[in-house]
PDB file of N, CA, C and O in Angstrom, chain B, residues numbered from 101:
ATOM      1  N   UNK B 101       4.761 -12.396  31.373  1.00  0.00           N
ATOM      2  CA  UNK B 101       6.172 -12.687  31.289  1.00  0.00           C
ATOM      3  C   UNK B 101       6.882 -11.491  30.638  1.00  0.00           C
ATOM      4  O   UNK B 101       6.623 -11.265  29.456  1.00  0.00           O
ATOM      5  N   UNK B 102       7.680 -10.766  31.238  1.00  0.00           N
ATOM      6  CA  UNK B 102       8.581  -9.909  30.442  1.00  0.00           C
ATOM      7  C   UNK B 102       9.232 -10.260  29.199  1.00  0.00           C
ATOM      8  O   UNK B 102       9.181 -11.371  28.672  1.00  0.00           O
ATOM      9  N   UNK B 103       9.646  -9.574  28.905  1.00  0.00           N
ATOM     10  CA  UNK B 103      10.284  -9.832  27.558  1.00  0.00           C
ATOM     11  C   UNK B 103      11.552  -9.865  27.384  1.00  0.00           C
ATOM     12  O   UNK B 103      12.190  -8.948  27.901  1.00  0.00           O
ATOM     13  N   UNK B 104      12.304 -10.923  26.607  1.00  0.00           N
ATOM     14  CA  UNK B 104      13.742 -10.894  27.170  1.00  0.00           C
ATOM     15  C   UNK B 104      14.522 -10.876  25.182  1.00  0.00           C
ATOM     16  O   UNK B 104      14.077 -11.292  24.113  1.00  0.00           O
ATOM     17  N   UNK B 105      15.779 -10.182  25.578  1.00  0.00           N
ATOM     18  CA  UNK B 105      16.065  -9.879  24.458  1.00  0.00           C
ATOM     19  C   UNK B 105      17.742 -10.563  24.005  1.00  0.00           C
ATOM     20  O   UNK B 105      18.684 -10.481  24.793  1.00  0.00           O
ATOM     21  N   UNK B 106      17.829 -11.027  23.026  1.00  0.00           N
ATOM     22  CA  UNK B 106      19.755 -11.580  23.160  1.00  0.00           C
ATOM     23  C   UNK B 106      20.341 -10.690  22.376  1.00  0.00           C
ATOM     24  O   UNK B 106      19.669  -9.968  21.638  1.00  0.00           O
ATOM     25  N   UNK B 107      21.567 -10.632  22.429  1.00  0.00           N
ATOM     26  CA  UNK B 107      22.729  -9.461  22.329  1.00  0.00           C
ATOM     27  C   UNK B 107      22.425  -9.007  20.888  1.00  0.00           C
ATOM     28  O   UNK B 107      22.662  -7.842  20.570  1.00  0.00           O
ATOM     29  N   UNK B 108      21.970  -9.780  20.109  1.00  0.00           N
ATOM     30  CA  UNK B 108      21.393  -8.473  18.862  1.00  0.00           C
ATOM     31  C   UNK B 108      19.640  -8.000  19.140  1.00  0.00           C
ATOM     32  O   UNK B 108      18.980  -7.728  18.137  1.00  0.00           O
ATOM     33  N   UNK B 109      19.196  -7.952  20.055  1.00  0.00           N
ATOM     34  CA  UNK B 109      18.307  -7.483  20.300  1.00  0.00           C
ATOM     35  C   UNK B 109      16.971  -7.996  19.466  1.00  0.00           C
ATOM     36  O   UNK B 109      16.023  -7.364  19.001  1.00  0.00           O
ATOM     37  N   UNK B 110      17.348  -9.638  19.474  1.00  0.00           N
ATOM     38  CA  UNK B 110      15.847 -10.107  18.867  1.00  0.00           C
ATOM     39  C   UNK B 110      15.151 -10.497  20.051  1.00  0.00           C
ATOM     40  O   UNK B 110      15.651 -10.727  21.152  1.00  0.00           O
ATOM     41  N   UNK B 111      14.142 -10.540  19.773  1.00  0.00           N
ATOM     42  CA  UNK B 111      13.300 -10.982  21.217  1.00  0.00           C
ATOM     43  C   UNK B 111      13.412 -12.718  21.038  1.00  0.00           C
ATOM     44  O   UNK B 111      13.523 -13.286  19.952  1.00  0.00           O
ATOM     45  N   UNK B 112      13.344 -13.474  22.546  1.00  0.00           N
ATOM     46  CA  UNK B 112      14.056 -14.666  22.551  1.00  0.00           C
ATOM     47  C   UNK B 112      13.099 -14.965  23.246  1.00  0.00           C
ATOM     48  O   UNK B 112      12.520 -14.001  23.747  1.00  0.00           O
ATOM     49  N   UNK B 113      12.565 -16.303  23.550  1.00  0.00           N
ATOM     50  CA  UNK B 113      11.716 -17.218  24.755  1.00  0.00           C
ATOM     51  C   UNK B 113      12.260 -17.246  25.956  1.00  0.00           C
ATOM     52  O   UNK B 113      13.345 -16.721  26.203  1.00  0.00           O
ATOM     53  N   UNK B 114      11.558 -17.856  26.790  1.00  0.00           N
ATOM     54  CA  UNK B 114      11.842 -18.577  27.941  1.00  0.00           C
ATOM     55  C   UNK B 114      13.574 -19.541  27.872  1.00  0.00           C
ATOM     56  O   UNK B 114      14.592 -19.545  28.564  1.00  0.00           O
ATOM     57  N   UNK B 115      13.019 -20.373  26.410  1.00  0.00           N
ATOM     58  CA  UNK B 115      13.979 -21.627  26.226  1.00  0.00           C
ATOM     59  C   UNK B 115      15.053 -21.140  25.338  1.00  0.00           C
ATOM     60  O   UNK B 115      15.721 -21.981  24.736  1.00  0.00           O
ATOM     61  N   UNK B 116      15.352 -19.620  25.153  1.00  0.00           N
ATOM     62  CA  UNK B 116      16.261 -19.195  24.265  1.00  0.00           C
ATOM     63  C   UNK B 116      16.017 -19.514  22.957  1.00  0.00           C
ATOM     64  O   UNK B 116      16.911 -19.890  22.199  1.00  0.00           O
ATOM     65  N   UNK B 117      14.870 -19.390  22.638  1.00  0.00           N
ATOM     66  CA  UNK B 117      14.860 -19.561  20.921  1.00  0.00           C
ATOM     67  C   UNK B 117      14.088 -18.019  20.660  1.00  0.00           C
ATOM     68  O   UNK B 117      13.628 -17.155  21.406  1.00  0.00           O
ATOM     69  N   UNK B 118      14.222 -18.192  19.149  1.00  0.00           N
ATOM     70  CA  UNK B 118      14.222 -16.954  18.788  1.00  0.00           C
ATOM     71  C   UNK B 118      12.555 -16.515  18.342  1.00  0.00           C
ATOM     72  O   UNK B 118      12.059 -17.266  17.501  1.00  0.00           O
ATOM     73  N   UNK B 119      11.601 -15.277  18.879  1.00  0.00           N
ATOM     74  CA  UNK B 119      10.562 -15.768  18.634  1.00  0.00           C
ATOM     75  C   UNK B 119      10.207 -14.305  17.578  1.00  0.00           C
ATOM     76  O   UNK B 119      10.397 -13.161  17.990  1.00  0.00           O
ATOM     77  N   UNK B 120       9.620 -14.648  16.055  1.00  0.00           N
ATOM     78  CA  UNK B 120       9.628 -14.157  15.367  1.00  0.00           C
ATOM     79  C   UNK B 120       9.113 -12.616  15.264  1.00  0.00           C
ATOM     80  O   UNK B 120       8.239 -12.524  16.125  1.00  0.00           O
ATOM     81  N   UNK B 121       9.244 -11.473  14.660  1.00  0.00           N
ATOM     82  CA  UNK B 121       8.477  -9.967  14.914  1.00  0.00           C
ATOM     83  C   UNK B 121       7.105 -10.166  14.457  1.00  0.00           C
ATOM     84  O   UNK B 121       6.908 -11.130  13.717  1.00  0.00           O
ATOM     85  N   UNK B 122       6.122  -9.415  14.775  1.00  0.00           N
ATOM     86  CA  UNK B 122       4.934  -9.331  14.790  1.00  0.00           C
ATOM     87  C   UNK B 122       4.758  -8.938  13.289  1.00  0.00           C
ATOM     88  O   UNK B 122       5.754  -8.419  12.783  1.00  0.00           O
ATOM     89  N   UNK B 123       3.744  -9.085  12.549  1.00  0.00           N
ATOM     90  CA  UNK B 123       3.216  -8.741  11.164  1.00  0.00           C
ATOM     91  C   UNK B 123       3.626  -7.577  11.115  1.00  0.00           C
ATOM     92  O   UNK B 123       3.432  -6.809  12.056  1.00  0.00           O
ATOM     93  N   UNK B 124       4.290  -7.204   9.984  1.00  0.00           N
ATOM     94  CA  UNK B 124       4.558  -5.409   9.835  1.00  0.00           C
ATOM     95  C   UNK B 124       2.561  -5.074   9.587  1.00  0.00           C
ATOM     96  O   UNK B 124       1.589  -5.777   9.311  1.00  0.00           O
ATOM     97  N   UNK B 125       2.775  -3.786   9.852  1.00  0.00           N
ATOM     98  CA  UNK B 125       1.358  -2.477   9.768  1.00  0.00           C
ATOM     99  C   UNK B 125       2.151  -1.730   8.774  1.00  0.00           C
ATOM    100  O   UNK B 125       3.290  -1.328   9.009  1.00  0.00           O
ATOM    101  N   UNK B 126       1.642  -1.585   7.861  1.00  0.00           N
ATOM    102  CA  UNK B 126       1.851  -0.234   7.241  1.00  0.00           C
ATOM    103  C   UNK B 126       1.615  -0.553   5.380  1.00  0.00           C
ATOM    104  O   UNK B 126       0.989  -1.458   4.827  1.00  0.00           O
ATOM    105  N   UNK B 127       2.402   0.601   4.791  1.00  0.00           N
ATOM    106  CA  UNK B 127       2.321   0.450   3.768  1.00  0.00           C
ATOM    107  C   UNK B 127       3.011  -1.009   3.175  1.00  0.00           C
ATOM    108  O   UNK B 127       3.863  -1.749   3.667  1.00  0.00           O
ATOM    109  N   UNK B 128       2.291  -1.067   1.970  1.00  0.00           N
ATOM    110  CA  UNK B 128       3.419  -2.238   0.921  1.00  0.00           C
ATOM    111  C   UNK B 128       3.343  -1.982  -0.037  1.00  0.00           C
ATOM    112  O   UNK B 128       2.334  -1.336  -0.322  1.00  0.00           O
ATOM    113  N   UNK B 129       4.329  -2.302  -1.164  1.00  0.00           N
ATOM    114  CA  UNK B 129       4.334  -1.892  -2.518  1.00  0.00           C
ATOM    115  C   UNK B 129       3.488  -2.288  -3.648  1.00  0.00           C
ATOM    116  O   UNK B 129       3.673  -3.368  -4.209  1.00  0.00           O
ATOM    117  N   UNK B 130       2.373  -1.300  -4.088  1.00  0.00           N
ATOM    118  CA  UNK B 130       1.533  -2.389  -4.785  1.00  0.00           C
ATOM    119  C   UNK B 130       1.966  -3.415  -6.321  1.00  0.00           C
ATOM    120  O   UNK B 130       1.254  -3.980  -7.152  1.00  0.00           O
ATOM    121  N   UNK B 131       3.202  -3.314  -6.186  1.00  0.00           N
ATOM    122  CA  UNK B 131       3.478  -4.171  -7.541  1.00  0.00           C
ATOM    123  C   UNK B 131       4.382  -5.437  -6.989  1.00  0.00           C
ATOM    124  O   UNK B 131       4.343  -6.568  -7.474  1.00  0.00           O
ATOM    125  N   UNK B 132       5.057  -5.097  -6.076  1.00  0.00           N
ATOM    126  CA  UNK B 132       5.303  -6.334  -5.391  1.00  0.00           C
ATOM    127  C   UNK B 132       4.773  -7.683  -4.279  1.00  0.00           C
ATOM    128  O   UNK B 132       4.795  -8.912  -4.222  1.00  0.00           O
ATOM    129  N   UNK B 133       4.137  -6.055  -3.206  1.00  0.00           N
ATOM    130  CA  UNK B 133       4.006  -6.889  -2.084  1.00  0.00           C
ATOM    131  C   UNK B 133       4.717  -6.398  -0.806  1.00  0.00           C
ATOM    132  O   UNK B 133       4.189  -6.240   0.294  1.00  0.00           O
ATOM    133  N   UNK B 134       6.269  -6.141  -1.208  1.00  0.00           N
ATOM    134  CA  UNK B 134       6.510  -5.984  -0.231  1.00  0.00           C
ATOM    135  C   UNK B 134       6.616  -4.697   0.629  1.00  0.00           C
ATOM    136  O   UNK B 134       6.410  -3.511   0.374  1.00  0.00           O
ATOM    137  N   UNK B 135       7.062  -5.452   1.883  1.00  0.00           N
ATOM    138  CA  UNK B 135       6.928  -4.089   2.971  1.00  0.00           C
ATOM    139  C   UNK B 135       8.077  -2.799   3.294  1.00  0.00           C
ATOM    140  O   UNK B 135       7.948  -1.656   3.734  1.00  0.00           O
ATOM    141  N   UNK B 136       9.363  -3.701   2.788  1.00  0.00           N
ATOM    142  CA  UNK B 136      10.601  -2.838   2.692  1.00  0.00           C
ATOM    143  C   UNK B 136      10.771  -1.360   2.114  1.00  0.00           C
ATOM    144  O   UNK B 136      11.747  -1.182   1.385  1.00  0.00           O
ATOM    145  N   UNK B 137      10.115  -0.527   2.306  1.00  0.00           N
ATOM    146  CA  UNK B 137       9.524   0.574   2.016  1.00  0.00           C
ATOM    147  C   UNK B 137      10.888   1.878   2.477  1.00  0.00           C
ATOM    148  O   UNK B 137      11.033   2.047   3.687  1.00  0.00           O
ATOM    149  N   UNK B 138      11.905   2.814   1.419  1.00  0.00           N
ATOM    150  CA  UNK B 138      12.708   3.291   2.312  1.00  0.00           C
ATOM    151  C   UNK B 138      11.218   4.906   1.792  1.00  0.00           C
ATOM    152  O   UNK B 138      10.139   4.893   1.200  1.00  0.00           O
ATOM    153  N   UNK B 139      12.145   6.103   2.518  1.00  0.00           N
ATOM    154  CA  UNK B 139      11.579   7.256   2.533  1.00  0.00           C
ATOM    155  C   UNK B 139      12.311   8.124   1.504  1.00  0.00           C
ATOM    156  O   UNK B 139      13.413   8.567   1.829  1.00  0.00           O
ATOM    157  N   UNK B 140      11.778   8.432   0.217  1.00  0.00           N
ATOM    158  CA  UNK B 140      12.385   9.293  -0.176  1.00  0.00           C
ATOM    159  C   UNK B 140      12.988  10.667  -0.064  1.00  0.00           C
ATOM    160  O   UNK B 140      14.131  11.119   0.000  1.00  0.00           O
ATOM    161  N   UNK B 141      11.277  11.346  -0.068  1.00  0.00           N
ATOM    162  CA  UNK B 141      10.698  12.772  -0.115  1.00  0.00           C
ATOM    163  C   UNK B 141       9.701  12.655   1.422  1.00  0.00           C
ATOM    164  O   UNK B 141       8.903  11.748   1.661  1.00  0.00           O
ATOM    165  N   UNK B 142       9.969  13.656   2.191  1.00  0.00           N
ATOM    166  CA  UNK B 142       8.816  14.311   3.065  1.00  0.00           C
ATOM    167  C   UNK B 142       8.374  15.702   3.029  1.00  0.00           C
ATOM    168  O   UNK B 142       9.167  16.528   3.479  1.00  0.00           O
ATOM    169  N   UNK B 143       7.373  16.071   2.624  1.00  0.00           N
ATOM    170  CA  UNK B 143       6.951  17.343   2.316  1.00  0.00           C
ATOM    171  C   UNK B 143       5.891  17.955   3.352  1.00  0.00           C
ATOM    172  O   UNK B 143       4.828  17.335   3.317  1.00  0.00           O
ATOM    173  N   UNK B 144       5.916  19.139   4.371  1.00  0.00           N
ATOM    174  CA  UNK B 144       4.611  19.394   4.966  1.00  0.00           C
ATOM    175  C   UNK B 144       3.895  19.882   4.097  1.00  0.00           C
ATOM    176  O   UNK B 144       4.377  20.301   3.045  1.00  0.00           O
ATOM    177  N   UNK B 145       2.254  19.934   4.437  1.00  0.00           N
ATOM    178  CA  UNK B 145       1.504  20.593   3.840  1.00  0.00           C
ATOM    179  C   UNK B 145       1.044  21.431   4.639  1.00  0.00           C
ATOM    180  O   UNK B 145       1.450  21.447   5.801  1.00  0.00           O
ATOM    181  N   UNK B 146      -0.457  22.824   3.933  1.00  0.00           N
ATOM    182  CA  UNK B 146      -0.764  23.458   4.421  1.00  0.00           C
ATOM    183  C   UNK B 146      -1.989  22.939   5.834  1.00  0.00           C
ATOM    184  O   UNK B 146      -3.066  22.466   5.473  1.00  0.00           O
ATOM    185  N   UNK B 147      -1.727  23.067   7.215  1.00  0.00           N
ATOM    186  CA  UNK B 147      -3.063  22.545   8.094  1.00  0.00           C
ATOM    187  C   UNK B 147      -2.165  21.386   8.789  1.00  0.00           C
ATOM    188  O   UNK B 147      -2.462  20.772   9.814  1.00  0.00           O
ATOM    189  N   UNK B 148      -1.501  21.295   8.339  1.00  0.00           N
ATOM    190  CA  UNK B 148      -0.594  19.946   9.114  1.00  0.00           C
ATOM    191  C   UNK B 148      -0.468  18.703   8.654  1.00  0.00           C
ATOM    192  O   UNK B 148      -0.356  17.782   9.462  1.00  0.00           O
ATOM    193  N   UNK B 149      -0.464  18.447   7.180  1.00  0.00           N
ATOM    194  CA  UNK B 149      -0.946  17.399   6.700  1.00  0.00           C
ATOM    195  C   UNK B 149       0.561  17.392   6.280  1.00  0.00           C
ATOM    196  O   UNK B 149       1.175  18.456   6.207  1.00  0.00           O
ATOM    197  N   UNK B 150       1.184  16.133   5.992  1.00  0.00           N
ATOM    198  CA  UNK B 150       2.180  15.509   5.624  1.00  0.00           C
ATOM    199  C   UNK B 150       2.242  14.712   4.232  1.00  0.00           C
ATOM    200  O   UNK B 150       1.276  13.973   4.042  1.00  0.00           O
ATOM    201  N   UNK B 151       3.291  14.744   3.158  1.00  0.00           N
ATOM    202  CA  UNK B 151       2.626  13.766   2.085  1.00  0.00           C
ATOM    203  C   UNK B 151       4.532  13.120   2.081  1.00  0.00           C
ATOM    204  O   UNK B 151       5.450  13.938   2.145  1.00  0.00           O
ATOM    205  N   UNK B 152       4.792  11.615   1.998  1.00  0.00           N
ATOM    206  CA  UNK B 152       5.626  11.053   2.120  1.00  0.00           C
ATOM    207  C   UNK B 152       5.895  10.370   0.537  1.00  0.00           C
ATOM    208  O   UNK B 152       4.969   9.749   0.015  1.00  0.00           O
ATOM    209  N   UNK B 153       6.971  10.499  -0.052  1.00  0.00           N
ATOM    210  CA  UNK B 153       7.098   9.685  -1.117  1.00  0.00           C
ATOM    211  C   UNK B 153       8.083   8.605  -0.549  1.00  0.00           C
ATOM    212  O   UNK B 153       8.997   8.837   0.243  1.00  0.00           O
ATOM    213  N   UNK B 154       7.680   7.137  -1.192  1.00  0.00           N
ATOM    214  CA  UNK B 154       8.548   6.154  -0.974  1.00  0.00           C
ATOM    215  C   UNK B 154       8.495   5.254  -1.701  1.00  0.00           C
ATOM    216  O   UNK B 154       7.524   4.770  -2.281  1.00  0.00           O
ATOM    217  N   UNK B 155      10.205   4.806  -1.714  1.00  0.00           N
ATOM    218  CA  UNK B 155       9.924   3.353  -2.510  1.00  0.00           C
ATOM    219  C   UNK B 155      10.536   2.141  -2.435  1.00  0.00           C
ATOM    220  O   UNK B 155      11.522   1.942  -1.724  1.00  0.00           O
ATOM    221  N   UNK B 156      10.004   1.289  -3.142  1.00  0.00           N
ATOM    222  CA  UNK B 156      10.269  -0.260  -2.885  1.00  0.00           C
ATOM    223  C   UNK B 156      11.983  -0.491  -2.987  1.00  0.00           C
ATOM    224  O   UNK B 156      12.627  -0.278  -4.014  1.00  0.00           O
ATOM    225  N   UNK B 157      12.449  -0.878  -1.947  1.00  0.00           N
ATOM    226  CA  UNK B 157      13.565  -1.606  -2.411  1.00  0.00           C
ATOM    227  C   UNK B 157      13.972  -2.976  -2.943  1.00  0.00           C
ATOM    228  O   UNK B 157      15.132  -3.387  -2.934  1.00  0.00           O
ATOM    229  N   UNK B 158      12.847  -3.694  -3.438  1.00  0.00           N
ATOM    230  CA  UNK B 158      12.993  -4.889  -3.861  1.00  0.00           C
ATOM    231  C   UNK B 158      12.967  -4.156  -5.644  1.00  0.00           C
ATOM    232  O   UNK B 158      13.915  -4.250  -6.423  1.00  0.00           O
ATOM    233  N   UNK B 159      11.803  -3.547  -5.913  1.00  0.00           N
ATOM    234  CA  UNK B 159      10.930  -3.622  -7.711  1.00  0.00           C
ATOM    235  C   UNK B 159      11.518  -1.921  -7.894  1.00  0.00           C
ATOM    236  O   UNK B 159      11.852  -1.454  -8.983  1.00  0.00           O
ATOM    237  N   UNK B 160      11.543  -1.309  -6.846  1.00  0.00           N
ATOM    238  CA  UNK B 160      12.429   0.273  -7.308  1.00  0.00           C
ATOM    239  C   UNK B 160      10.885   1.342  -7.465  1.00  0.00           C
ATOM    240  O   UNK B 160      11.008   2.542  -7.709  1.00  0.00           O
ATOM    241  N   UNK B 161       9.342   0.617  -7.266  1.00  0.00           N
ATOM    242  CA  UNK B 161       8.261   1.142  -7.410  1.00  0.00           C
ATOM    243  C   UNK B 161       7.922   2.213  -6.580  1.00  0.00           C
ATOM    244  O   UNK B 161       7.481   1.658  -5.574  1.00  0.00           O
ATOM    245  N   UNK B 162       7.838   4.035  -6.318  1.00  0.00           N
ATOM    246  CA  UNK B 162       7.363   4.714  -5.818  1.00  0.00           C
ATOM    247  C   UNK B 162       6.033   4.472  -5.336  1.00  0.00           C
ATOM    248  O   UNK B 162       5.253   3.800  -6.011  1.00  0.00           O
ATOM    249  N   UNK B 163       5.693   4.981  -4.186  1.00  0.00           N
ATOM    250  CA  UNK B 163       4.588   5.106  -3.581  1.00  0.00           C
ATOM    251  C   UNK B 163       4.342   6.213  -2.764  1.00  0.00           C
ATOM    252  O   UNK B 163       5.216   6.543  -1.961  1.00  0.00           O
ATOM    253  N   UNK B 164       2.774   7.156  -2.872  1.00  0.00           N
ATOM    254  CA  UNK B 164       2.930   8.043  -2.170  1.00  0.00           C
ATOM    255  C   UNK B 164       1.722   8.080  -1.103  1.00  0.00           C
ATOM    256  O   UNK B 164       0.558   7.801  -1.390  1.00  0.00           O
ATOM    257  N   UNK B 165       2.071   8.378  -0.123  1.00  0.00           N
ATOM    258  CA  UNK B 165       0.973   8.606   1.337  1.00  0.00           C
ATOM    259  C   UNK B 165       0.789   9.875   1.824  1.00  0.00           C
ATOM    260  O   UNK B 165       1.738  10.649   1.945  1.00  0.00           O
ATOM    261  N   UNK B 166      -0.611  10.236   2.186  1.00  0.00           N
ATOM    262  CA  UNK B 166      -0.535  11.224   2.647  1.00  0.00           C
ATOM    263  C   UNK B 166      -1.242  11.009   4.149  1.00  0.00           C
ATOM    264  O   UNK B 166      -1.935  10.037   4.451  1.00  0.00           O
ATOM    265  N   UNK B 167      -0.968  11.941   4.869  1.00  0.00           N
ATOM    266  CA  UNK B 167      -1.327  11.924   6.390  1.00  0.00           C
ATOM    267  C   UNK B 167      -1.479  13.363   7.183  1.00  0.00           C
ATOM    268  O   UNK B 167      -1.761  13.380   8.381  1.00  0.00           O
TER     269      UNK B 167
END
């Protein structure tokens, strides 16, 4: 079944109800929990490696990833 979307672009059923987003993937804040994660800092590194600072917008808690 394709996927059908209503004018704010949530994904909707067959019967027009609203059918919820999939589990976020990614980071979460380890003092809260949550996933609301904005981007502070992006820094490249040397080789191609990336290190991202971010933080919680619920608790205000930094978090850093590297990739």
């Amino acid at each position: 079944m394709p996927r059908v979307f209503d004018i704010n672009f949530h994904q909707v059923d067959a019967a027009g109800a609203a059918v919820p987003p999939p589990p976020a993937a990614g980071v979460e804040c380890p003092t809260c929990g949550c996933a609301d994660l904005r981007i502070v800092e992006v820094r490249g590194r040397p080789g191609g490696a990336v290190r991202r600072r971010l933080a919680c917008r619920h608790c205000g808690r930094r978090v850093t990833t590297r990739a």
